[in-house]
C-alpha positions as a Markdown table, in Angstrom:
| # | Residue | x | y | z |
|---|---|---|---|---|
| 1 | Unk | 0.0 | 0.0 | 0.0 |
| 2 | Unk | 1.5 | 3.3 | -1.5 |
| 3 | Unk | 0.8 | 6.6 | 0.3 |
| 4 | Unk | -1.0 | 8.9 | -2.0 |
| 5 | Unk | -1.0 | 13.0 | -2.2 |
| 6 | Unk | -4.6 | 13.1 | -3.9 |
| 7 | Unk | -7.9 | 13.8 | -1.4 |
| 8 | Unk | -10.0 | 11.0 | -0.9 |
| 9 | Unk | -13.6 | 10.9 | 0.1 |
| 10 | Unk | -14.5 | 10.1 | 3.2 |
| 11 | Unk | -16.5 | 6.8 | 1.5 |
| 12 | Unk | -13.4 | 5.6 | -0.4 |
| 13 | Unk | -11.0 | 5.8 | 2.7 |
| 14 | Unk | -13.8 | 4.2 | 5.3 |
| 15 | Unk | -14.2 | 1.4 | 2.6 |
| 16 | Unk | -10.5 | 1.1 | 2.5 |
| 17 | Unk | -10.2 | 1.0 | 6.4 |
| 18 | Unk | -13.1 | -1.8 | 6.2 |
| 19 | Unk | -11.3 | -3.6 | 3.7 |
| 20 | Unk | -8.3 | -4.7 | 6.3 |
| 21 | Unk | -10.3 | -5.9 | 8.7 |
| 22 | Unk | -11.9 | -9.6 | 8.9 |
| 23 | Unk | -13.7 | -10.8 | 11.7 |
| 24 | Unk | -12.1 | -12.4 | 14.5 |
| 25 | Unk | -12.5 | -16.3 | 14.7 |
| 26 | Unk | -15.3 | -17.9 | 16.0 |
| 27 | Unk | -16.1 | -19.6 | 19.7 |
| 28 | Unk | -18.6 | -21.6 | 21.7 |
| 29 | Unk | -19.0 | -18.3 | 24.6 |
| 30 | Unk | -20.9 | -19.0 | 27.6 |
| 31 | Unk | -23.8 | -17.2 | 27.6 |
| 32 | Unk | -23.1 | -15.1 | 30.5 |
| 33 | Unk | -19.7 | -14.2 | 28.9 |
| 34 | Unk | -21.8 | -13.5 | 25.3 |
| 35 | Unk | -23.6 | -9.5 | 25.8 |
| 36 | Unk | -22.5 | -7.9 | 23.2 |
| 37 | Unk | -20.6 | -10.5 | 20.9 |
| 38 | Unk | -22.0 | -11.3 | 17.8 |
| 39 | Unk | -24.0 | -14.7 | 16.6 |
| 40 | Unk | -22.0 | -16.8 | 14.2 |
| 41 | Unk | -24.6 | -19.1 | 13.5 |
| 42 | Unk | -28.3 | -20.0 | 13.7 |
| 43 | Unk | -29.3 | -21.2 | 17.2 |
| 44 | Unk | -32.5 | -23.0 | 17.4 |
| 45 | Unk | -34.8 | -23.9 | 20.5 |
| 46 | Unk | -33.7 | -26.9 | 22.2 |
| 47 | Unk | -36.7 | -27.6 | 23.8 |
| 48 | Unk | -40.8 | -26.5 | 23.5 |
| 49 | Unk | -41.3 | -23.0 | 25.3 |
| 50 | Unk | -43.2 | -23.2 | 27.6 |
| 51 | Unk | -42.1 | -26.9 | 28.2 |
| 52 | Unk | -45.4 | -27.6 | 29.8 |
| 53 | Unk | -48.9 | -26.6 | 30.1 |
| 54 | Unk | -48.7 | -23.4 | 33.3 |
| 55 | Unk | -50.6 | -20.6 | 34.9 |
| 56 | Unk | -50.4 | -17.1 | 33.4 |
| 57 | Unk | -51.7 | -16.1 | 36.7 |
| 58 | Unk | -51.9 | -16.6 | 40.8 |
| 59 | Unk | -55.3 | -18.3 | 41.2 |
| 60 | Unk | -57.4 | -21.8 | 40.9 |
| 61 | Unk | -56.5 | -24.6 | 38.7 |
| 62 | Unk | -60.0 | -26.3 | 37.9 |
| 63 | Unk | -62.1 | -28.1 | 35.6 |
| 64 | Unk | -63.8 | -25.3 | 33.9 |
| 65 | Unk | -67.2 | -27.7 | 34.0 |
| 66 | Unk | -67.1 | -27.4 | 37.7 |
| 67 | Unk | -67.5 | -23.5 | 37.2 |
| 68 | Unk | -70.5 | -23.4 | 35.0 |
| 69 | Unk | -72.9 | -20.7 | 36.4 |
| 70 | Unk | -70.7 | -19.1 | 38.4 |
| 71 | Unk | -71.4 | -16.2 | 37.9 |
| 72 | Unk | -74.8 | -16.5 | 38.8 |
| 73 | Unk | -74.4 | -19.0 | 41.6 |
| 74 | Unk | -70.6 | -19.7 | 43.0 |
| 75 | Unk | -69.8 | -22.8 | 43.6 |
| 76 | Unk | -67.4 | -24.5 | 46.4 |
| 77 | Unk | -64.2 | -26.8 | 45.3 |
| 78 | Unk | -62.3 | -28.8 | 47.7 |
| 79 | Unk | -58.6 | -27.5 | 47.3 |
| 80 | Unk | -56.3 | -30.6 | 47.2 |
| 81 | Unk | -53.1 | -29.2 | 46.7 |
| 82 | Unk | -50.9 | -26.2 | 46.6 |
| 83 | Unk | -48.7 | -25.6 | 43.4 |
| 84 | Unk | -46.0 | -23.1 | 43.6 |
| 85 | Unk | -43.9 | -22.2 | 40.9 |
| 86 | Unk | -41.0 | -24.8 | 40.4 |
| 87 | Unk | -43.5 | -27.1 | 42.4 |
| 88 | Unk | -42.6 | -30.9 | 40.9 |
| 89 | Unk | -46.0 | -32.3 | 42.5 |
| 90 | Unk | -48.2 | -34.0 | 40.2 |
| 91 | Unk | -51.8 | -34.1 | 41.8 |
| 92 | Unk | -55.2 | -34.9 | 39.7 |
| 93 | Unk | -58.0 | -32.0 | 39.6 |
| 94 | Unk | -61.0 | -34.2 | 40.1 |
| 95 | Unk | -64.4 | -33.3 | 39.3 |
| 96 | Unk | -65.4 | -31.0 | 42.4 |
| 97 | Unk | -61.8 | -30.0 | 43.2 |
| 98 | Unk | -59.1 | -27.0 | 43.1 |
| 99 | Unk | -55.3 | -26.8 | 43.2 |
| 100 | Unk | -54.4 | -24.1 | 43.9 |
| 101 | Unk | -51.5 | -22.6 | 41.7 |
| 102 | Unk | -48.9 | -19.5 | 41.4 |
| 103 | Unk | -48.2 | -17.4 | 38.1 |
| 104 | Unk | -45.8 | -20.2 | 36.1 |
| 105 | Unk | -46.6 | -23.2 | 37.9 |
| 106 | Unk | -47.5 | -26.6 | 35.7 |
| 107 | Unk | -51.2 | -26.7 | 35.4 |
| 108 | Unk | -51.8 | -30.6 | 36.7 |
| 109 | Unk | -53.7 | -33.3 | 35.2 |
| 110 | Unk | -57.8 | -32.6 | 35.4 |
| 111 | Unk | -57.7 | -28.9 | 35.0 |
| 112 | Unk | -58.3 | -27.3 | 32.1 |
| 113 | Unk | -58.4 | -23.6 | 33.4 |
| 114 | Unk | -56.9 | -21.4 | 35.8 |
| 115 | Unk | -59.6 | -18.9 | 38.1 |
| 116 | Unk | -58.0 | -15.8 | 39.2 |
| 117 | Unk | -57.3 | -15.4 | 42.8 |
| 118 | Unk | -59.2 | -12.2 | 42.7 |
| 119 | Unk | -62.2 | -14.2 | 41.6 |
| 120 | Unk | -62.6 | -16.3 | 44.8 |
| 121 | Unk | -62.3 | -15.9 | 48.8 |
| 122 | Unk | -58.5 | -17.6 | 48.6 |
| 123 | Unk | -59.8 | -20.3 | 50.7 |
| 124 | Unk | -56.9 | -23.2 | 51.4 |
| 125 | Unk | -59.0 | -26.3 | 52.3 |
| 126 | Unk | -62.5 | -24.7 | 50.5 |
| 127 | Unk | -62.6 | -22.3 | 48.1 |
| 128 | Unk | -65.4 | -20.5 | 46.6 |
| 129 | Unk | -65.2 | -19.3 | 43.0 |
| 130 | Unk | -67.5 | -17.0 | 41.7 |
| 131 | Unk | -66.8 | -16.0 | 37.9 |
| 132 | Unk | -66.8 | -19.3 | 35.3 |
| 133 | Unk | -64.2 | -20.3 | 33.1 |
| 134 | Unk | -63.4 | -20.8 | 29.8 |
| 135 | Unk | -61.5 | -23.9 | 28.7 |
| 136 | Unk | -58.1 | -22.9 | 28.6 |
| 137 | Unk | -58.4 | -20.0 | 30.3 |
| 138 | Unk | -54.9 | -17.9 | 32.0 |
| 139 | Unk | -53.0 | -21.4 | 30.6 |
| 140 | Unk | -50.3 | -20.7 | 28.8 |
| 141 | Unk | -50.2 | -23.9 | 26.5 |
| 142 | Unk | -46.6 | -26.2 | 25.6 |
| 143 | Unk | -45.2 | -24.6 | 23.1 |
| 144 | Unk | -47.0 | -21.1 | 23.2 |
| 145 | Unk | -43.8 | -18.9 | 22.8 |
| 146 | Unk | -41.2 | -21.6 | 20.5 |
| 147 | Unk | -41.2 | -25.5 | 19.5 |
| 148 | Unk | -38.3 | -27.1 | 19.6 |
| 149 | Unk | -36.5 | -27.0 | 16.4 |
| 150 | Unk | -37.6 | -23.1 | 16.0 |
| 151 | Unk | -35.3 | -20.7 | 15.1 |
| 152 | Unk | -34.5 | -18.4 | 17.9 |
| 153 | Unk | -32.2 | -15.9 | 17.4 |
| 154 | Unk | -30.6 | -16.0 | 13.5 |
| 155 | Unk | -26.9 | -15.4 | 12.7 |
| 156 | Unk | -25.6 | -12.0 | 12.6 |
| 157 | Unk | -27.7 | -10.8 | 15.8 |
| 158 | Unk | -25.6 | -8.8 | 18.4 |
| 159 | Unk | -26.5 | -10.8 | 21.8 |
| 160 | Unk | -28.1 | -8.0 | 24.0 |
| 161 | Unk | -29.9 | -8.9 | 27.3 |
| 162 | Unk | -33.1 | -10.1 | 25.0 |
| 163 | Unk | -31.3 | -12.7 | 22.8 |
| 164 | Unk | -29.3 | -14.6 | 25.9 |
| 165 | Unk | -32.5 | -14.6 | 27.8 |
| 166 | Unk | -34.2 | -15.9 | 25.0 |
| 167 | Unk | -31.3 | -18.4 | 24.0 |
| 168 | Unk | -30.7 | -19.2 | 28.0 |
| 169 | Unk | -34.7 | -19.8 | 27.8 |
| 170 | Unk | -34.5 | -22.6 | 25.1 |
| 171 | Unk | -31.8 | -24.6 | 26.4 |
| 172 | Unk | -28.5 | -23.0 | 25.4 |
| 173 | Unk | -25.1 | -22.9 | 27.6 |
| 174 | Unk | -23.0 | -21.3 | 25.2 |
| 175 | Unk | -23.4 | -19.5 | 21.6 |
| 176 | Unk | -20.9 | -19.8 | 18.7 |
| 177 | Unk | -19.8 | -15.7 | 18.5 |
| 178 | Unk | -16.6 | -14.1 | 17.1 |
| 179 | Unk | -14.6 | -13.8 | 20.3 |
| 180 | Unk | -14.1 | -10.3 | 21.7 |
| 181 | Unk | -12.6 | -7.9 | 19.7 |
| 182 | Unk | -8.6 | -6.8 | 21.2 |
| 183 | Unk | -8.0 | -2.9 | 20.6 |
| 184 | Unk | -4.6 | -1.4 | 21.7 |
| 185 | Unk | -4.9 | 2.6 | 22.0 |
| 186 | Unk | -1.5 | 4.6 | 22.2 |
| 187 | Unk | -1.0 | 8.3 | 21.6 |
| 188 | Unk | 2.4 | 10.3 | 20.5 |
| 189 | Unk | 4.0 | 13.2 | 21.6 |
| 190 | Unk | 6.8 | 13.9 | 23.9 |
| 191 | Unk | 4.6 | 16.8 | 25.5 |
| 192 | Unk | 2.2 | 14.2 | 26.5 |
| 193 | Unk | 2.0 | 13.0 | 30.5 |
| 194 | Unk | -0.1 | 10.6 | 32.3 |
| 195 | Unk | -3.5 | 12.5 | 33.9 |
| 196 | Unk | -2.2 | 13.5 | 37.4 |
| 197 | Unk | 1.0 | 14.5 | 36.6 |
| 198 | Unk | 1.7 | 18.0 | 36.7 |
| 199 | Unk | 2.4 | 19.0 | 33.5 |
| 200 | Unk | 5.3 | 21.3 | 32.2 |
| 201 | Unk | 6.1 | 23.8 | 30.3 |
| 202 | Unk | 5.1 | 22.2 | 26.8 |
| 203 | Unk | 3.5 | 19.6 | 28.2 |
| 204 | Unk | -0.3 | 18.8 | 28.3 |
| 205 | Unk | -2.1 | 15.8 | 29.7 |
| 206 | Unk | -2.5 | 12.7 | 27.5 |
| 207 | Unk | -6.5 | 12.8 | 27.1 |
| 208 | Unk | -6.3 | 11.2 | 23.8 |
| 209 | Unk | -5.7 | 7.8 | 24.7 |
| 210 | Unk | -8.5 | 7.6 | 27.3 |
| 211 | Unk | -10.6 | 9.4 | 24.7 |
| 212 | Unk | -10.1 | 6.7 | 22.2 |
| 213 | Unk | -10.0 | 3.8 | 25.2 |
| 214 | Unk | -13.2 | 4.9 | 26.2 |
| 215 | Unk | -14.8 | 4.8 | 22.4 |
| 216 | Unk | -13.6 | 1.6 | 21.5 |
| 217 | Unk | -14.8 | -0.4 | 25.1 |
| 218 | Unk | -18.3 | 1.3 | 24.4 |
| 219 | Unk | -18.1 | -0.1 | 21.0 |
| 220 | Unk | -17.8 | -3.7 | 22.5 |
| 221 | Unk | -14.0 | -4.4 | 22.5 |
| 222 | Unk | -11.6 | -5.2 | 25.3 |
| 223 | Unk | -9.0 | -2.6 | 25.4 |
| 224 | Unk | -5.2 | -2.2 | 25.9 |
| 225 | Unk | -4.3 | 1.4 | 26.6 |
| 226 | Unk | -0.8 | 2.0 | 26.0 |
| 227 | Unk | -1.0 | 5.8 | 27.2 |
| 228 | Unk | 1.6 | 8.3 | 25.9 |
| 229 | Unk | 4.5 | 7.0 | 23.9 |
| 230 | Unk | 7.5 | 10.1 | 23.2 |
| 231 | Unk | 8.6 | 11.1 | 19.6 |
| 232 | Unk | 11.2 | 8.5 | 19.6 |
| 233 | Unk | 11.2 | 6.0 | 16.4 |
| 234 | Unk | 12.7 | 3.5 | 18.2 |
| 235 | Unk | 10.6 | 3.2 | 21.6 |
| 236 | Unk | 7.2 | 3.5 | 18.8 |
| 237 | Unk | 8.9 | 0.4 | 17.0 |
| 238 | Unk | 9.4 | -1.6 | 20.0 |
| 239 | Unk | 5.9 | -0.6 | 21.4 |
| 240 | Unk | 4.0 | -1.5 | 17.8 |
| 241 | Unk | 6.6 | -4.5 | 17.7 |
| 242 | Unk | 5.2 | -5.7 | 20.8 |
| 243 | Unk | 1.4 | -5.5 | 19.9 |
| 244 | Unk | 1.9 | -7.1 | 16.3 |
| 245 | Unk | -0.2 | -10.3 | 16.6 |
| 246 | Unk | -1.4 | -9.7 | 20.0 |
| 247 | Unk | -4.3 | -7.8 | 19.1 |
| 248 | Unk | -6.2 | -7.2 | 16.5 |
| 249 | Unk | -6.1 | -3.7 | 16.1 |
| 250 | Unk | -3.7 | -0.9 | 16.9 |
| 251 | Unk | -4.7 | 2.7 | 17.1 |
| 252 | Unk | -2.8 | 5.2 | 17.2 |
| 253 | Unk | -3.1 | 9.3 | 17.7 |
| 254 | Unk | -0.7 | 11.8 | 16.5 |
| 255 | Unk | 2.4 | 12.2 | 14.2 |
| 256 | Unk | 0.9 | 11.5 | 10.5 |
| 257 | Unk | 0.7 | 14.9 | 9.3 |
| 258 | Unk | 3.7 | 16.5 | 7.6 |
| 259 | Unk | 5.5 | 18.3 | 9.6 |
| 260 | Unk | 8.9 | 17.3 | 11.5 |
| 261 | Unk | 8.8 | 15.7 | 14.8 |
| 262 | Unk | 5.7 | 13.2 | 12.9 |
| 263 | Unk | 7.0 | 9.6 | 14.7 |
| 264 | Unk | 3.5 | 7.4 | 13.6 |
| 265 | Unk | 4.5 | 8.5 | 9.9 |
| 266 | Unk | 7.8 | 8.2 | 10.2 |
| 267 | Unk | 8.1 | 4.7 | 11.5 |
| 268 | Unk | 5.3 | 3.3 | 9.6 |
| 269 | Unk | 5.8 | 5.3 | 5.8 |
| 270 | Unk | 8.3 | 2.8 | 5.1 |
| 271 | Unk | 6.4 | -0.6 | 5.4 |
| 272 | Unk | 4.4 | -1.7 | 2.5 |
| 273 | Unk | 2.0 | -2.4 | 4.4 |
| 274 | Unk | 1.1 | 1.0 | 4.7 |
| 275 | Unk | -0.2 | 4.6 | 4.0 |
| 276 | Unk | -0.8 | 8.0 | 4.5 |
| 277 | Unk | -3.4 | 10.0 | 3.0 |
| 278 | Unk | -5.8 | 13.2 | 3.0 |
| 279 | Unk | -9.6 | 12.7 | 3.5 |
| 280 | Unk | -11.8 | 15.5 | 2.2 |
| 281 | Unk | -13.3 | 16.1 | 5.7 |
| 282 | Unk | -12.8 | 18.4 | 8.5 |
| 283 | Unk | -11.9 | 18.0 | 11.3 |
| 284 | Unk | -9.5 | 14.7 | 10.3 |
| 285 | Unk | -7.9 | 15.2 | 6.9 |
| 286 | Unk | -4.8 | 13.4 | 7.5 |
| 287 | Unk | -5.3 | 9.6 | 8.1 |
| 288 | Unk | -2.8 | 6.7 | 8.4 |
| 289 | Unk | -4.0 | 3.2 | 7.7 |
| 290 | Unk | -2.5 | -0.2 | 6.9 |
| 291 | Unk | -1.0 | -3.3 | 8.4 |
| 292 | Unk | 2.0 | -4.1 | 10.7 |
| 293 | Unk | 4.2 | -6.6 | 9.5 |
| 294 | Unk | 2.9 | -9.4 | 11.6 |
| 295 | Unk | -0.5 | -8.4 | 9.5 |
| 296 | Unk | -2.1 | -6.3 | 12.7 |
| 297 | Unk | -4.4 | -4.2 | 10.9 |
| 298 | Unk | -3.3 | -0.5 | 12.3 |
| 299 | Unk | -5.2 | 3.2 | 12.0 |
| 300 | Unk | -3.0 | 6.2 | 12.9 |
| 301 | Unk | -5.7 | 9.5 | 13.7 |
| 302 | Unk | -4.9 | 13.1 | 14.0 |
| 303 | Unk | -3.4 | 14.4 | 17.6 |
| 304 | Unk | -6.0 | 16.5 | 18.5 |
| 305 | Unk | -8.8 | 15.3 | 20.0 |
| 306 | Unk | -12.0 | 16.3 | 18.2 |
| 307 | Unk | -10.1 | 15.0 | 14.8 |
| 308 | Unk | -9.2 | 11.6 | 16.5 |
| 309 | Unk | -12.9 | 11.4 | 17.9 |
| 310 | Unk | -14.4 | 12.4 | 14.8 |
| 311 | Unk | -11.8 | 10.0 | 13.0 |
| 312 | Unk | -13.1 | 6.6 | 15.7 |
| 313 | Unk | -16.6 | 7.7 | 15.1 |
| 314 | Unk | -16.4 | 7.5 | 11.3 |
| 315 | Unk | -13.7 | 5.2 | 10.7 |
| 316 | Unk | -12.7 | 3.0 | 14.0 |
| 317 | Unk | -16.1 | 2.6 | 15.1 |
| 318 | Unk | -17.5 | 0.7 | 12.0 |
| 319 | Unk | -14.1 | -1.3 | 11.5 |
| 320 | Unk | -14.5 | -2.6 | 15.2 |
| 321 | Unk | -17.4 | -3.6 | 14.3 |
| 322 | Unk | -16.4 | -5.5 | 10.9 |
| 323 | Unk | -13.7 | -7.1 | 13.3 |
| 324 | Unk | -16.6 | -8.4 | 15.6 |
| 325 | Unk | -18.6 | -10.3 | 13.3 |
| 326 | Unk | -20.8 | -7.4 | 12.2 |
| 327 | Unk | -22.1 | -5.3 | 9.5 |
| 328 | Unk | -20.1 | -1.9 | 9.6 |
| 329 | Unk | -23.1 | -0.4 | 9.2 |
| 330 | Unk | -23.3 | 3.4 | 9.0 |
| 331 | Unk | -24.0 | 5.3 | 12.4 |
| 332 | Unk | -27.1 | 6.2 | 12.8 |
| 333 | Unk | -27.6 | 9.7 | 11.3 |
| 334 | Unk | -31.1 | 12.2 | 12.4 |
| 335 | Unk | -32.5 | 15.4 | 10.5 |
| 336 | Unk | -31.9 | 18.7 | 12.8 |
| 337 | Unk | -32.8 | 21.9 | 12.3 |
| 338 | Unk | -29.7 | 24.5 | 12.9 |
| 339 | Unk | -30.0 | 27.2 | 15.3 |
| 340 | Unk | -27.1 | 29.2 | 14.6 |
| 341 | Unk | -24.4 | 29.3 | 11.4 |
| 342 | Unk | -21.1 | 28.6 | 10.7 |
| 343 | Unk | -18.5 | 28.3 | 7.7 |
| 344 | Unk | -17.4 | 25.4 | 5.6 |
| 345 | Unk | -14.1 | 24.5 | 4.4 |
| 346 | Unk | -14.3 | 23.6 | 0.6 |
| 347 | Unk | -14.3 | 20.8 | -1.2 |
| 348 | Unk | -14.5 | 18.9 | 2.5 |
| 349 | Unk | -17.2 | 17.3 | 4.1 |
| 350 | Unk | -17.5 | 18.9 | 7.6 |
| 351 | Unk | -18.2 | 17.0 | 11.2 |
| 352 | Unk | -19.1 | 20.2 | 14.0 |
| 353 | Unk | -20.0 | 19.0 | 17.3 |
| 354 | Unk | -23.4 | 20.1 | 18.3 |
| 355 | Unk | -25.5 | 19.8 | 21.2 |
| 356 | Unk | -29.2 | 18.4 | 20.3 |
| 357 | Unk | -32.3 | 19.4 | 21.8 |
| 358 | Unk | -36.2 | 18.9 | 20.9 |
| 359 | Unk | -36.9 | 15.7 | 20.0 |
| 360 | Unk | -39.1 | 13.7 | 17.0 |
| 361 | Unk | -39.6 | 16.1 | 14.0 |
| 362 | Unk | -38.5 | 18.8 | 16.0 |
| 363 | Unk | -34.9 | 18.1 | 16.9 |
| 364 | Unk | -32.6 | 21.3 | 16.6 |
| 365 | Unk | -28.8 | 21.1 | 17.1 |
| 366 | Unk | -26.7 | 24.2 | 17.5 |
| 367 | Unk | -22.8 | 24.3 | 17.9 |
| 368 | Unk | -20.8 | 22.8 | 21.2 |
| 369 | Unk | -18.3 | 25.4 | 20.8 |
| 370 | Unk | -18.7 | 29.5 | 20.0 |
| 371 | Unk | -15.6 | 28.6 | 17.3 |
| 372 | Unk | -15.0 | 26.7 | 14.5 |
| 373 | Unk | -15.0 | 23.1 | 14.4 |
| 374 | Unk | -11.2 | 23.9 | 15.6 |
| 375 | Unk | -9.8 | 20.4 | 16.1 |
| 376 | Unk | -8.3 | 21.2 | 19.9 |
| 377 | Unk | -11.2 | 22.3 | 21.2 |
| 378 | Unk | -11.9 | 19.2 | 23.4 |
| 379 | Unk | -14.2 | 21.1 | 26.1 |
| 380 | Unk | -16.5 | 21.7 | 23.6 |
| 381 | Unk | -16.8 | 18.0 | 22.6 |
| 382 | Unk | -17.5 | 17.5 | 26.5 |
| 383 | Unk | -20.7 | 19.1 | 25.7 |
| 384 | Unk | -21.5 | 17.7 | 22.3 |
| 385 | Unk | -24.0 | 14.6 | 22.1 |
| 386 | Unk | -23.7 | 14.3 | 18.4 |
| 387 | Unk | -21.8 | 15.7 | 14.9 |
| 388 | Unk | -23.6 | 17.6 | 12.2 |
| 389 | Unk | -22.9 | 16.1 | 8.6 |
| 390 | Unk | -22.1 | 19.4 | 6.4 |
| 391 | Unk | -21.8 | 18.0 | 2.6 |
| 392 | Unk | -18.9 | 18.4 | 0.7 |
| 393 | Unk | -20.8 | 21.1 | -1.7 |
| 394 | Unk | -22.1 | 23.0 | 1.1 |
| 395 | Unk | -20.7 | 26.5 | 1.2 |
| 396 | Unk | -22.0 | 27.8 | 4.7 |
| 397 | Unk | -24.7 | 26.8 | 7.0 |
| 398 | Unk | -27.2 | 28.9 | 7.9 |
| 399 | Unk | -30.0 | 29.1 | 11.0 |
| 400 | Unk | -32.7 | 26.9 | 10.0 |
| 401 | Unk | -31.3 | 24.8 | 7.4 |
| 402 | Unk | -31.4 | 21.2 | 8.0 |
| 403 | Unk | -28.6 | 18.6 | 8.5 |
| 404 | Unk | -28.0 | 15.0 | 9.4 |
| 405 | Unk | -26.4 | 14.8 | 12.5 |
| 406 | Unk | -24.1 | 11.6 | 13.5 |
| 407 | Unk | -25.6 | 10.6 | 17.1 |
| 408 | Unk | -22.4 | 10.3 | 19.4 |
| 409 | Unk | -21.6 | 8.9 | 22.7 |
């Protein structure tokens, strides 16, 4: 991979990011170990759901016979047993007879209805029910929700709470998901120091590397943050050296522009594996992509932080995501109306943090920052809960037009 001087779109560079990364291989994960991980392959029910015949509700389980004309005239049962749920007692509703049952509880042999507790005196030895029943009524029937055999949850489904309950429900242990995706996150700079170190003249706390740390856990990968590595070719070499084939993706933050003192471009411009290029966008034009020797797919951001945000958010976020098993689907983008206005650099598609208010058809964003979309102004992301989309052709946006806007975390 050659580094090239010409400006690529933002589509042709997030399709070449996409094209490095394959999804991790596949394992059987325990289903408590599974939120988040995506299905590999069908999964179907083990087993009927419901596995038997139970009450949908606290009450009476009777023959609804016994309970003609109650309404009128209630009739008295003889209870003969009492059938909590998880209850393994088998008893037999005879004609004249009650069990009574909790909410989930197997309905036993005899009954064919369950009688609400609220329509009888919740007698224990006697009770006395005074509404009748329907056959069938409050049962929830074998094989209501899924037979066995069913499909449950199909491949490609990211496991949220939902799909392990449901998959826990039918049987299933363990799922066959692309393992967990491993991100290493390292910035550059010798001005950079850990948070809590006083810095020095020069020197500014390392917030990019928790920045991008933080981004790539909440997009479902287990993260190695290497913090602040100097302007030294040699210490970058041995840290990338290090991660190459122990992850499977490196990101980096800072050094790939043009000027001197750029380490992530220096070290890396040589490999073939490698390159360097402009993006028509703003913030993030220069972007470094490629793989490490040991074939560790690696993406080198911008040093400041709204660029390398933007940068994860449009590029990192949907490779992740390839990595994992998934779609790379584009982030979900909403129509805002803008409150204020703000110039456009040409020829580049824009990204301005804005804050969102309203909500529905009404939703109207306005700018995080009293600026630009200045790259370094990382207070104003603080504020931001999203990043409005301004099209390569537009000149300047103005109050009241309207503009997709990149829902953030």
């Amino acid at each position: 991979m050659r580094a090239t001087g010409s400006l690529r779109s933002v589509a042709e560079h997030r399709a070449a990011v996409l094209a490095l990364m394959a999804p991790v291989p596949v394992v059987q994960t325990p289903l408590t170990q599974a939120l988040g991980l995506w299905l590999a392959a069908d999964l179907h029910a083990g087993t009927d759901l419901p596995r038997w015949d139970n009450s949908a509700m606290d009450g009476y389980a009777v023959r609804s016979s016994d309970t003609v004309g109650a309404d009128v005239v209630p009739v008295r049962l003889r209870v003969v047993a009492d059938l909590p749920a998880g209850s393994s007692e088998v008893p037999v509703v005879e004609p004249g007879t009650a069990a009574r049952i909790m909410t989930g509880a197997p309905v036993p042999p005899g009954a064919d209805a369950v009688v609400s507790v609220e329509v009888t005196d919740a007698g224990t030895v006697e009770v006395v029910v005074s509404a009748a029943a329907r056959p069938g009524a409050h049962i929830r029937p074998v094989g209501d929700d899924v037979r066995a055999g069913d499909l449950v949850v199909p491949a490609g489904t990211l496991l949220g709470p939902r799909q392990v309950a449901a998959l826990a429900s039918v049987g299933a242990v363990a799922a066959p998901t692309h393992r967990r995706v491993v991100v290493a996150v390292l910035s550059t700079g010798s001005e950079l120091v850990e948070p809590g170190v006083e810095p020095g003249r020069g020197q500014i706390p390392d917030s990019n590397s928790l920045l991008l740390a933080g981004l790539a856990a909440g997009a479902g990968a287990e993260v190695q943050r290497i913090g602040g590595v100097p302007d030294d070719p040699l210490e970058l070499r041995r840290v990338l050296d290090r991660l190459d084939g122990a992850v499977d993706l490196v990101v980096t933050s800072g050094g790939v522009s043009m000027g001197a003192y750029e380490v992530v471009r220096d070290v890396l411009e040589p490999l073939p594996g490698t390159a360097f290029v402009t993006v028509a966008m703003q913030p993030g034009k220069p972007q470094g992509l490629g793989t490490l020797p040991g074939g560790t797919p690696i993406l080198s951001l911008p040093g400041n932080p709204v660029s390398a945000f933007v940068s994860f958010e449009v590029f990192v976020r949907p490779a992740i995501e390839r990595l994992a098993g998934g779609p790379a689907s584009a982030a979900e983008l909403v129509l805002a109306t803008v409150d204020d206005e703000w110039s456009t650099p040409q020829g580049r598609a824009q990204y301005m943090p804005v804050v969102l208010e309203g909500s529905g058809t009404d939703l109207h964003a306005r700018r995080a920052v009293s600026g630009g979309s200045g790259s370094h102004l990382v207070a104003g992301l603080a504020r931001a809960d999203g990043l409005a989309v301004v099209p390569v052709d537009v000149e300047r946006v103005r109050a009241g037009d309207l503009l997709p806007v990149m829902r953030t975390p």
